[in-house]
PLY file of the C-alpha trace (Angstrom):
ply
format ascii 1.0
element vertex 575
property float x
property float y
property float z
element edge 574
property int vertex1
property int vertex2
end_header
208.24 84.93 94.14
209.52 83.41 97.06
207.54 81.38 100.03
207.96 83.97 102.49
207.07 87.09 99.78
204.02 85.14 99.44
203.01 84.50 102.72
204.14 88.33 103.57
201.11 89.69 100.38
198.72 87.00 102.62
199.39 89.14 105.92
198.76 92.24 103.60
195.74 90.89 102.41
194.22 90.61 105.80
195.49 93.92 107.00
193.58 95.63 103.90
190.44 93.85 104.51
190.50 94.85 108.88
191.30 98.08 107.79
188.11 98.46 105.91
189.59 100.96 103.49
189.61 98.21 100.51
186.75 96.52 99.28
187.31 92.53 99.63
187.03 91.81 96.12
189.40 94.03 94.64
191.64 92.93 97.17
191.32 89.30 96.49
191.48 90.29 92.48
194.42 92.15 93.08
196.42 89.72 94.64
195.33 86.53 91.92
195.98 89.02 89.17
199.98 89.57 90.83
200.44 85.56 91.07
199.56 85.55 88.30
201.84 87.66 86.28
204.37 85.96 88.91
203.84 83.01 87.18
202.33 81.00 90.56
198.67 80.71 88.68
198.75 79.82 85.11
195.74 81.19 83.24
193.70 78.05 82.83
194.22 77.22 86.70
192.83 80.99 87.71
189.91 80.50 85.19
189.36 77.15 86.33
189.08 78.67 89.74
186.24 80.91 88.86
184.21 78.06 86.82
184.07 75.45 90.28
181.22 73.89 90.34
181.00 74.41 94.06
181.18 78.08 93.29
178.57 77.64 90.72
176.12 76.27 93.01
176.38 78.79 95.38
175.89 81.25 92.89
172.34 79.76 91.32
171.26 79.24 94.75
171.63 83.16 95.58
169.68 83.55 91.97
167.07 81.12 92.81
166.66 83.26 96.40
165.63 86.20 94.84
162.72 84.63 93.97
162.04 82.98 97.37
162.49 86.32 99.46
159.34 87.77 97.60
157.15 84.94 98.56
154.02 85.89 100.73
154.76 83.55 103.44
157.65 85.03 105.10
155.13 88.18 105.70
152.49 85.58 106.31
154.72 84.28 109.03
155.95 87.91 110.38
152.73 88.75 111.29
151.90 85.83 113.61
154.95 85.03 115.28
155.08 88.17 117.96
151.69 86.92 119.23
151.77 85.84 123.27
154.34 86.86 125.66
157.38 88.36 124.88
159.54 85.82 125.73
157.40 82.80 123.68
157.01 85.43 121.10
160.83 85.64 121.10
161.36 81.90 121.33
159.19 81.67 118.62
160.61 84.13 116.28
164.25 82.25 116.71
162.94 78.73 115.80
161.45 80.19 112.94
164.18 82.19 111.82
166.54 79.15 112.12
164.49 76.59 110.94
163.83 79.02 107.29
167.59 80.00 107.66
168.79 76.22 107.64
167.45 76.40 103.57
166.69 79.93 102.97
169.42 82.83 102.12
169.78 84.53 105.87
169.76 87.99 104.62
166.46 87.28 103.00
164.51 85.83 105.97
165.95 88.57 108.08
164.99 91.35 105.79
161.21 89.49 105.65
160.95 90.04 109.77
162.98 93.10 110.01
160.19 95.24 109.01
157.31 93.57 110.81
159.30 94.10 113.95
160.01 97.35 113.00
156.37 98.49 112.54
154.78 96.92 115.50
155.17 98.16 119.04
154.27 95.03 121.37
157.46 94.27 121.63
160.39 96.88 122.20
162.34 95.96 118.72
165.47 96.03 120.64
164.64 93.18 122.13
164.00 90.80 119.22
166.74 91.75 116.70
169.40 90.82 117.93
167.86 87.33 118.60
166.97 87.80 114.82
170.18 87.94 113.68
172.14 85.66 115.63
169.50 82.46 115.00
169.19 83.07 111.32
173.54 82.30 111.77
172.34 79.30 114.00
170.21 77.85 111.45
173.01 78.55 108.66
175.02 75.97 110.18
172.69 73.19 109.61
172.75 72.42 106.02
175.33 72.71 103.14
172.59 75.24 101.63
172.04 77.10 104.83
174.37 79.99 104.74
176.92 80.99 102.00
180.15 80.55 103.84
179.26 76.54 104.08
179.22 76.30 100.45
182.69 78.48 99.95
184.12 76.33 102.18
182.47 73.07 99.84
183.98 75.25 97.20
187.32 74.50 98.71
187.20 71.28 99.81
186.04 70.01 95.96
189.12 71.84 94.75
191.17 69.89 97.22
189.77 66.21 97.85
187.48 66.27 94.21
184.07 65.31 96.76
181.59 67.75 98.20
179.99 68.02 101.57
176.39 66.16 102.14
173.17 68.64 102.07
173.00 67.28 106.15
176.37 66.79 106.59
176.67 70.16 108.95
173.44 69.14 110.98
175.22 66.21 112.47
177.28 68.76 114.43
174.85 72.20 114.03
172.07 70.86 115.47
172.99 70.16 118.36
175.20 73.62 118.56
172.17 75.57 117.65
170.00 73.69 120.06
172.53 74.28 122.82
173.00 77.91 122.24
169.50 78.94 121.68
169.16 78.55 125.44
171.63 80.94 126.14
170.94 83.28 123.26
166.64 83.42 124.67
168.64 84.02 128.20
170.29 87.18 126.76
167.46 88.31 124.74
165.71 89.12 128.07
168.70 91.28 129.00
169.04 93.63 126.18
167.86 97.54 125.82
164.47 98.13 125.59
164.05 101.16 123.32
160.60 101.59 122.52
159.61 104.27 120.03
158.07 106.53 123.00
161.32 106.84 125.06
163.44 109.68 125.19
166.40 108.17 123.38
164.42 107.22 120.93
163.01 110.71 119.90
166.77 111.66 118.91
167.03 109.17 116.78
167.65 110.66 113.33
169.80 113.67 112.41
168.59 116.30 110.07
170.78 119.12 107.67
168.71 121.77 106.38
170.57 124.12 104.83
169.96 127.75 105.06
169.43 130.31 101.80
171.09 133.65 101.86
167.75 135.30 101.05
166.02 133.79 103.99
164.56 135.85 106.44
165.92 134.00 109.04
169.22 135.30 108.56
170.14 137.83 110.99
167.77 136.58 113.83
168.80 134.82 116.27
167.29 131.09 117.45
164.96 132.34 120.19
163.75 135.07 117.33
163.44 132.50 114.65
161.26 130.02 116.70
163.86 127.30 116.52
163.59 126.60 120.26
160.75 125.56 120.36
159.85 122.79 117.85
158.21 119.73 118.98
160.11 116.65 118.94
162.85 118.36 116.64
165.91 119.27 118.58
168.71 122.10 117.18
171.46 120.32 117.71
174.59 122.38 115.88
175.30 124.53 112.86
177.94 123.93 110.52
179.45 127.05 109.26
182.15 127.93 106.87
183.76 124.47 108.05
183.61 124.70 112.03
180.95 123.45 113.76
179.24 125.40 116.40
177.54 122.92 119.19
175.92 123.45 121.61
173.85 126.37 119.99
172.90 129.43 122.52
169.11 131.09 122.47
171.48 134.33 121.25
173.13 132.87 118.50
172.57 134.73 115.17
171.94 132.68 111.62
174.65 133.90 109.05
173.59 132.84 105.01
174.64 129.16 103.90
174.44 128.26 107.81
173.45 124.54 108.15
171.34 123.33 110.88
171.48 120.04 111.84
168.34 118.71 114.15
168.19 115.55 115.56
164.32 114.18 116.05
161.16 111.77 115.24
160.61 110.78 111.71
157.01 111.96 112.11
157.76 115.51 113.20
160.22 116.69 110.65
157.32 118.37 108.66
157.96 120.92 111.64
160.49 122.53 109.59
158.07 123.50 106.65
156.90 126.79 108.68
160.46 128.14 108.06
161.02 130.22 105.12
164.21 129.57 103.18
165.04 125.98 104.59
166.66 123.14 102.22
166.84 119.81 103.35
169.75 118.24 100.45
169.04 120.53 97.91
165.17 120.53 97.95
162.91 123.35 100.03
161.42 121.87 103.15
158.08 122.55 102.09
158.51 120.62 98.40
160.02 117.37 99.48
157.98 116.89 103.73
154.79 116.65 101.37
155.75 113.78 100.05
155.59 109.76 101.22
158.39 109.09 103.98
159.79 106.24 103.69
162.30 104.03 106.30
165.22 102.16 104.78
168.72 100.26 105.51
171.47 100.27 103.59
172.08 96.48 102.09
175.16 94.75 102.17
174.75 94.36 98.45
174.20 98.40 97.80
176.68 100.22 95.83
176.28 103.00 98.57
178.67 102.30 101.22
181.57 103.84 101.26
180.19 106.96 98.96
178.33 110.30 100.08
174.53 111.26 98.90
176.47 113.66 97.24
178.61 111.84 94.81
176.16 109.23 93.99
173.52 112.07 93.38
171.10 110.48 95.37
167.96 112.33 93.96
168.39 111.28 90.78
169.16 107.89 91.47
166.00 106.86 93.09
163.68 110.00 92.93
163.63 110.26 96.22
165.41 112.72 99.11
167.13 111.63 102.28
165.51 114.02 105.25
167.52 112.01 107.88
170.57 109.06 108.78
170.64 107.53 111.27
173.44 104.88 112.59
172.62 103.22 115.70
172.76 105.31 118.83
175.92 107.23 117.21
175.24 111.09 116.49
176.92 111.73 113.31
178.30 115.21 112.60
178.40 117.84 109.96
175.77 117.76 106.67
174.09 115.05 105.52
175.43 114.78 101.91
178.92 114.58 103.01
178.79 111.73 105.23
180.35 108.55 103.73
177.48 105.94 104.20
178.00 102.60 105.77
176.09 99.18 105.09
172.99 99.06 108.33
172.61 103.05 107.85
169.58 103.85 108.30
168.11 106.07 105.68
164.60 108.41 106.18
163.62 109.03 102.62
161.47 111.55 101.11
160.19 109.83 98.27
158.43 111.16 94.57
155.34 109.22 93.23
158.67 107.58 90.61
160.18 106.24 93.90
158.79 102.65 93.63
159.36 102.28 89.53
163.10 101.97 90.42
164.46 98.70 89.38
167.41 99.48 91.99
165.87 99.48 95.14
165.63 95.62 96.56
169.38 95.87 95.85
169.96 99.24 98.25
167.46 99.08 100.46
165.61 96.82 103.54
162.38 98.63 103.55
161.63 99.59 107.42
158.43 101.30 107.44
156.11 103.71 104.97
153.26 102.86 102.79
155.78 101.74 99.55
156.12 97.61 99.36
157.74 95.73 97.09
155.72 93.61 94.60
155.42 89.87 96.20
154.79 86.38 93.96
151.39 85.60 93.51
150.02 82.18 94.66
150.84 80.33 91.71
154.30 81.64 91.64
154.92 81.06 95.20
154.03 77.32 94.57
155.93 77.19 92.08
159.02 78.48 93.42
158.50 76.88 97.18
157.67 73.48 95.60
160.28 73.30 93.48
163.28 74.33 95.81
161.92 71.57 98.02
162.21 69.35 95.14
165.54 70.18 94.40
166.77 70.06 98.01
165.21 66.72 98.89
166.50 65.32 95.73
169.93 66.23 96.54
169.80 64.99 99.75
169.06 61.79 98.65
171.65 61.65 95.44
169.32 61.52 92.67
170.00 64.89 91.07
173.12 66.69 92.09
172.26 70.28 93.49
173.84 72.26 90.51
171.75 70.70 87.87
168.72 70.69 90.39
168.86 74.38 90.94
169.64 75.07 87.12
166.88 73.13 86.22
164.02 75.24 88.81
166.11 78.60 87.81
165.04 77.81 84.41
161.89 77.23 85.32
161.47 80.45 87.27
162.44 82.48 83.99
159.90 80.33 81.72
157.30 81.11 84.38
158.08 84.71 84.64
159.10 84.42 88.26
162.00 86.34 87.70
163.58 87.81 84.48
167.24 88.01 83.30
166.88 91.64 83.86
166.61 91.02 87.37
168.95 88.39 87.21
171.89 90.86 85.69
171.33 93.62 88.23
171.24 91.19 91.67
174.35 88.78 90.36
176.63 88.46 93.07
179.77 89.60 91.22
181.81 90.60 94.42
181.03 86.91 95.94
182.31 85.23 93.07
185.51 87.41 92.25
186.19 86.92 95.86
185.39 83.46 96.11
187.36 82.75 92.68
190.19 84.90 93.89
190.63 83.15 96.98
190.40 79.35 95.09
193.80 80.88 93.02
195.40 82.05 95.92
195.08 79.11 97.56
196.48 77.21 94.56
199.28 79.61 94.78
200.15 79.42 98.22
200.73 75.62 97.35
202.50 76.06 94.11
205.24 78.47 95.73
205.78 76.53 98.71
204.11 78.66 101.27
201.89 76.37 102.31
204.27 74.10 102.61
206.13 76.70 105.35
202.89 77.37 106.84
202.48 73.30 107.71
205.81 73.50 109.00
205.05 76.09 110.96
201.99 74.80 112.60
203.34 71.26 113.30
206.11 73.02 115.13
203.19 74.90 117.12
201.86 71.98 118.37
203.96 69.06 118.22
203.97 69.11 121.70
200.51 69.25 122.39
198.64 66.87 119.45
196.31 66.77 116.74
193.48 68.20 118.41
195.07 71.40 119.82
195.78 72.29 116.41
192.49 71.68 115.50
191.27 74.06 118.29
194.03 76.72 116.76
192.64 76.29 113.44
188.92 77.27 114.65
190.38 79.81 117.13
192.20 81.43 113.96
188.82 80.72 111.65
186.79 82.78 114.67
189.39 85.69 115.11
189.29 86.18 111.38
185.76 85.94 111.61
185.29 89.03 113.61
187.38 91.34 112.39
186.81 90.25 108.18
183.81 89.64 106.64
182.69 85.72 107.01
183.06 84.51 103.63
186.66 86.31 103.35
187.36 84.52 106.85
186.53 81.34 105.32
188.93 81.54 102.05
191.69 83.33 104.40
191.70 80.07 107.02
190.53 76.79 104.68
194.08 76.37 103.69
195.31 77.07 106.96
192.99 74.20 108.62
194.17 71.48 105.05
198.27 71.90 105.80
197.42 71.39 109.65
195.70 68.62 108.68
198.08 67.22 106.52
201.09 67.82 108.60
199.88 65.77 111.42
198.56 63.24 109.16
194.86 63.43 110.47
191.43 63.81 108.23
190.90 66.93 107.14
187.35 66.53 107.61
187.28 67.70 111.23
189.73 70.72 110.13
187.47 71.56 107.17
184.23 71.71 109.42
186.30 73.48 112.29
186.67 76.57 109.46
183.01 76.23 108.73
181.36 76.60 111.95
184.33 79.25 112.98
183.38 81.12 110.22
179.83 81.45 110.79
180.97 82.21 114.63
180.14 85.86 114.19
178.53 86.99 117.34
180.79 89.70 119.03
180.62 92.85 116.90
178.27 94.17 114.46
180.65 94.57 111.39
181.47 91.10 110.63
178.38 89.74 109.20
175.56 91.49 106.67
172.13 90.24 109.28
174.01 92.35 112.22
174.49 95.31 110.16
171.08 94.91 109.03
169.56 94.87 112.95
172.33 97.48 114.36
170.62 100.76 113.46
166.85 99.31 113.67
167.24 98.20 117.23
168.76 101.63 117.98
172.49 99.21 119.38
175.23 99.79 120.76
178.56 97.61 120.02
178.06 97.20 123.86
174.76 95.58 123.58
176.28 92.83 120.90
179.26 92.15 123.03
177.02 91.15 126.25
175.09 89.32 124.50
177.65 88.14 122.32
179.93 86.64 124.48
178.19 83.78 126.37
176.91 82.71 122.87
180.24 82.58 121.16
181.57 81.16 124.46
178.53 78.32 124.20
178.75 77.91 120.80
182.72 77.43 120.22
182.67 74.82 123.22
180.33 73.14 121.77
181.50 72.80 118.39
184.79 72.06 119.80
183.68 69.11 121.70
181.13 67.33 119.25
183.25 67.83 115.88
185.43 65.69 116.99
183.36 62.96 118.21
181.25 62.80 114.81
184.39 63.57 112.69
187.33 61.57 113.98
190.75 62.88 113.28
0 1
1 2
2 3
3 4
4 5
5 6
6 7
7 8
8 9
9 10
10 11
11 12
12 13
13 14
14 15
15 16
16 17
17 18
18 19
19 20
20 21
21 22
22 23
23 24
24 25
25 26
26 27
27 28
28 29
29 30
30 31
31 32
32 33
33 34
34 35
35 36
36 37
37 38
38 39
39 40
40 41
41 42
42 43
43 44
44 45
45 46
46 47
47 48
48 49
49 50
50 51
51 52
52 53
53 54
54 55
55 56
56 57
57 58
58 59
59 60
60 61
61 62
62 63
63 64
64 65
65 66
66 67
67 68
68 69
69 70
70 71
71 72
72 73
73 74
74 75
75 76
76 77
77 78
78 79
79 80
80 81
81 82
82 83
83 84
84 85
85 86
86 87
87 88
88 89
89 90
90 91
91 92
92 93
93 94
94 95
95 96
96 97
97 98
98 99
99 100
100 101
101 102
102 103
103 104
104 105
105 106
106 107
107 108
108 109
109 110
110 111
111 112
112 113
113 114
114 115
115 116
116 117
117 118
118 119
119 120
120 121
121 122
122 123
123 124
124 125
125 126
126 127
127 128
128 129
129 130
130 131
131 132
132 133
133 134
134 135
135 136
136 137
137 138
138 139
139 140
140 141
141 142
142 143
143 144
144 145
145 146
146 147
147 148
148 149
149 150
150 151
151 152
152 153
153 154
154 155
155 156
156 157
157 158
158 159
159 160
160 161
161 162
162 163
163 164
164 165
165 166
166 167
167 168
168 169
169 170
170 171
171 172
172 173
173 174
174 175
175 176
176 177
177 178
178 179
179 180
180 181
181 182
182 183
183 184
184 185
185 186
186 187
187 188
188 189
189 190
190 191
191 192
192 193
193 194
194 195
195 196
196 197
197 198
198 199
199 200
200 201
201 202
202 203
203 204
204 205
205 206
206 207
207 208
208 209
209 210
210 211
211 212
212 213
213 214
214 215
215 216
216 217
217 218
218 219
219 220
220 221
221 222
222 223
223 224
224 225
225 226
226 227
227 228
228 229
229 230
230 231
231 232
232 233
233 234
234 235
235 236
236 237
237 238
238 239
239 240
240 241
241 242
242 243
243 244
244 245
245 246
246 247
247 248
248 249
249 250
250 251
251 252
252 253
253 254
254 255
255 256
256 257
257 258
258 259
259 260
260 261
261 262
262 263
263 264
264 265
265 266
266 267
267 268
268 269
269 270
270 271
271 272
272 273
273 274
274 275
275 276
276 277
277 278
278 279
279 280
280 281
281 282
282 283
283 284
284 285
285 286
286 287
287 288
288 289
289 290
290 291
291 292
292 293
293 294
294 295
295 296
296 297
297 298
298 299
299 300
300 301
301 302
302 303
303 304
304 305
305 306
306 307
307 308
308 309
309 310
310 311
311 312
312 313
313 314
314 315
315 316
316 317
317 318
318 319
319 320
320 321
321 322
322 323
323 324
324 325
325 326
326 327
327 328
328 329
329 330
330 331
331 332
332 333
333 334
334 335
335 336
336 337
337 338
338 339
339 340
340 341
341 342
342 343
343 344
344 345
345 346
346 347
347 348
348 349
349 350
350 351
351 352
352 353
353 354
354 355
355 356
356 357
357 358
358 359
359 360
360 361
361 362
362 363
363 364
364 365
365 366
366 367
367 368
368 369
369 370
370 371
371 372
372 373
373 374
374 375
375 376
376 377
377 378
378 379
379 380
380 381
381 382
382 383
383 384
384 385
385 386
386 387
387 388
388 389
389 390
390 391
391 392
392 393
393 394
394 395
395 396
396 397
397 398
398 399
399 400
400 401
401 402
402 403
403 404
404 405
405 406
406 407
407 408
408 409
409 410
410 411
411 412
412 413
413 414
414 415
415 416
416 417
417 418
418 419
419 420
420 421
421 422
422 423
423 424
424 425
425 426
426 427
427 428
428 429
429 430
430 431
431 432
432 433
433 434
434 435
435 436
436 437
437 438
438 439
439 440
440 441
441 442
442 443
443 444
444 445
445 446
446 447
447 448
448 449
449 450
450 451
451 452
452 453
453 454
454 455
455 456
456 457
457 458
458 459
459 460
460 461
461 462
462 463
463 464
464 465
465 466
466 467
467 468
468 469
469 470
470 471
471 472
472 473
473 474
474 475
475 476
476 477
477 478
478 479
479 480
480 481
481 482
482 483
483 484
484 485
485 486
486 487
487 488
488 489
489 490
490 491
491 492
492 493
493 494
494 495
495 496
496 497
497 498
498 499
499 500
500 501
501 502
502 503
503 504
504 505
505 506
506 507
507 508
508 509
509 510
510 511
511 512
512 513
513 514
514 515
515 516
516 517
517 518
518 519
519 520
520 521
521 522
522 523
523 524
524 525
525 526
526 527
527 528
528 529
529 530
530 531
531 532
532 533
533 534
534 535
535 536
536 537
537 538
538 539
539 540
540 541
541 542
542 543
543 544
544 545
545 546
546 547
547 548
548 549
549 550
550 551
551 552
552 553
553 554
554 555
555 556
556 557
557 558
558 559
559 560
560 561
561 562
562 563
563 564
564 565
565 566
566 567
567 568
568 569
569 570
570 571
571 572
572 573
573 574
């Protein structure tokens, strides 16, 4: 396989993962698994790849975090921090946010506030998430521990200089980012929607299919007969029939058998549609399943949902439970519920059964919103337990008397002896698409060097800018890092660019160091669109956003941030 075939599968790589259409780790397994039958990756080198003890870290620490999202003291702290004014309250919640991000997993301490902000009505929701999300990525920055894509991109640098990164190595340049930007971020924060649960907007929110039997006495009348124009806070929006779609729906428009009516209203006013005779909402009468708990969720980035309908993964049975409504941000989506692919940040209104809660699946699908269900928390003695003993093993890495691997092997032992968590847990939440990517990427990276393409791709960069020095490249290699950022996932960005940023490095004879960080902090540089990173998915259909509202806000906080980190990494890491 030549250089350029090589670097040609790399540009096909990237244009599978924008697309969307390809989950990243087949992709990434895909293309190891073809160098390796080419003969670039031995077997022992792609297996070695997979066993890094970089890798391996990150891995226990996600393992040791399911433990440490279920302590009491991320609700504890939800339900103080929106106290005072708004904008306090909002300073408040970001300092927070970072300071739990800078050791906690992101996702976690996101999911711990989303609902608290989702429940109360103080504050207009739309206000705070955003803010949410984008300081949790602040905090990240800050410690080798902080967010996942800093310990890929340790994965990478072991496998190419054989030394890690310092627990506080990132601060010496992240705090002072995140300090700069979170001025400009609480600046923003004042500027975006305010969509409070009474507004008009608001009430049209979530989009309901009921389907309609052929023995319903409905059919035959028309919507003004039927009483269908009249239904507080439920609006008709369109019917679906025999594959057209008819919208907007007249006062004179007869119901034919199998019609489906899709409504578009407040989650506490669908049990308006029980008075109608011959109504199903997926499958179930109207009547049956409205009597039941509703319950508000979002779609995880770690759910096996996306991508599927309600129909194929036969939703019902899978968690005993019914989904009345979807809802995905401010976008109206079209046509009957159980054929919709779902995304990750859909927002799901579930009907649930009395079985709902026994489901061992759940934490993995589902951010819980609102409804009476929660999810069983660590007692006191547990939460010590954990909460002392990650501090432990963080302050005694910091200090180099027990390497973080064996420190976080050591407390994940100990939360299975105490019962914290249990391998059964451990099986179904194991991050298998973050290590087959991760792994993937470690092989292709050895293979881009073993064929030579790296070797074209450091040609290729000195000749970029030989005219202009080291440090233009380096801003190319964090400008490349960002783009790839945005438009691929954060982690993928980070394996895609790391050998990029080395063979700059190496052609103009500088430290890598200050190319290695330049790919960290790019990669974490997420602030433009929603799709790019799991805490904005997570926020986009709770705060009812637009893409709009992320790219205002956006903007002047990537434009903050980048300067920043492109002035001050150099400074603290010398070429």
């Amino acid at each position: 396989m030549t250089p350029w075939a090589v670097l040609v599968s790399i540009a096909v790589l990237l244009a599978s993962l924008i697309s969307g259409k390809i989950r990243p780790a087949t992709a990434f397994v895909t293309l190891a698994g073809l160098y390796l039958l080419a003969g670039l990756v031995d077997t022992s080198v792609l297996l070695a790849q997979y066993t890094n003890p970089a890798l391996a870290t990150l891995l226990l620490l996600l393992l040791v975090s399911l433990a440490l999202e279920r302590s009491p003291l991320l609700d504890w702290l939800s339900s103080r921090l929106l106290k005072g004014s708004p904008r306090f309250a909002t300073a408040r919640l970001m300092g927070t946010t970072a300071v739990l991000s800078a050791f906690l997993n992101n996702t976690a301490v996101v999911a711990a506030f989303l609902g608290a902000i989702s429940r109360q009505s103080r504050i207009a929701p739309s206000r705070l998430l955003i803010p949410l999300s984008y300081a949790s990525i602040l905090g990240g920055v800050t410690t080798l521990v902080g967010t996942s894509t800093n310990l890929v991109v340790n994965s990478f640098y072991l496998n190419a200089s054989g030394s890690e990164l310092g627990m506080f190595q990132f601060a010496l340049v992240g705090l002072p980012v995140a300090l700069i930007t979170f001025g400009v971020l609480l600046w923003r924060a004042q500027r975006l929607p305010h969509h409070h649960p009474e507004d008009t907007d608001e009430k049209l929110s979530y989009f309901l299919a009921a389907d309609l039997h052929a023995s319903s006495p409905m059919v035959g009348k028309s919507i003004e007969d039927n009483g269908l124009r009249r239904l507080e806070g439920l609006y008709l929006l369109e019917i679906e029939r025999n594959g057209r779609l008819i919208s907007p729906v007249g006062p004179d428009e007869l119901l034919q058998p199998d019609d489906t009516l899709v409504f578009t209203g407040e989650t506490n006013k669908v049990q308006a549609l029980q008075r109608f005779p011959g109504l199903t909402l997926f499958g179930h009468q109207a009547d049956d399943l409205l009597a039941t708990n509703l319950v508000e969720v979002v779609i995880s980035h770690e759910s096996e949902l996306p991508g599927k309908t309600l129909q194929e993964v036969d939703f019902r049975s899978m968690f005993s439970a019914g989904v009345v409504g979807i809802r995905r941000g401010q976008k109206r989506l079209e046509g009957q519920l159980g054929k919709i692919p779902l995304r990750v940040g859909d927002c799901l209104l579930l009907a649930v059964s009395a079985d709902f809660r026994q489901h061992r699946n759940l934490d993995r699908n589902f951010h819980l919103l609102s409804g009476s269900f929660r999810r069983a928390q660590l007692n006191r003695r547990e939460s010590l337990l954990t909460l002392s003993g990650f501090m432990a093993v963080i302050g005694l890495a910091t200090v180099n008397l027990l390497p973080l691997f064996h420190g976080l092997m050591l407390l994940l032992a100990g939360l299975l002896v105490g019962k914290v968590l249990s391998v059964t847990e451990l099986r179904r939440r194991f991050p298998f698409e973050l290590w087959l990517v991760i792994g993937s990427a470690l092989a292709i990276a050895q293979a881009l060097e073993s064929s030579g393409a790296a070797a074209l791709l450091t040609d290729g960069m000195q000749a970029m800018f030989s005219g202009y020095g080291v440090y233009a490249a380096f801003i190319g290699c964090y400008l490349l890092t960002l783009l790839l950022t945005e438009t691929v996932t954060n982690n993928a960005a980070a394996a895609l660019a790391f050998p990029v940023a080395w063979s700059t490095a190496q052609a103009f004879g500088a430290d890598p160091l200050p190319f290695v960080m330049a790919v960290a902090y790019g990669a974490s540089a997420c602030f433009l669109i929603p799709f790019g990173y799991q805490t904005h998915l997570m926020v986009y259909s709770p705060g009812r956003y637009r893409i709009s509202d992320f790219l205002k806000t956006g903007l002047p906080v990537s434009l903050v941030y980048s300067a920043a980190v492109l002035t001050l990494t150099p400074l603290v890491f010398p070429f």
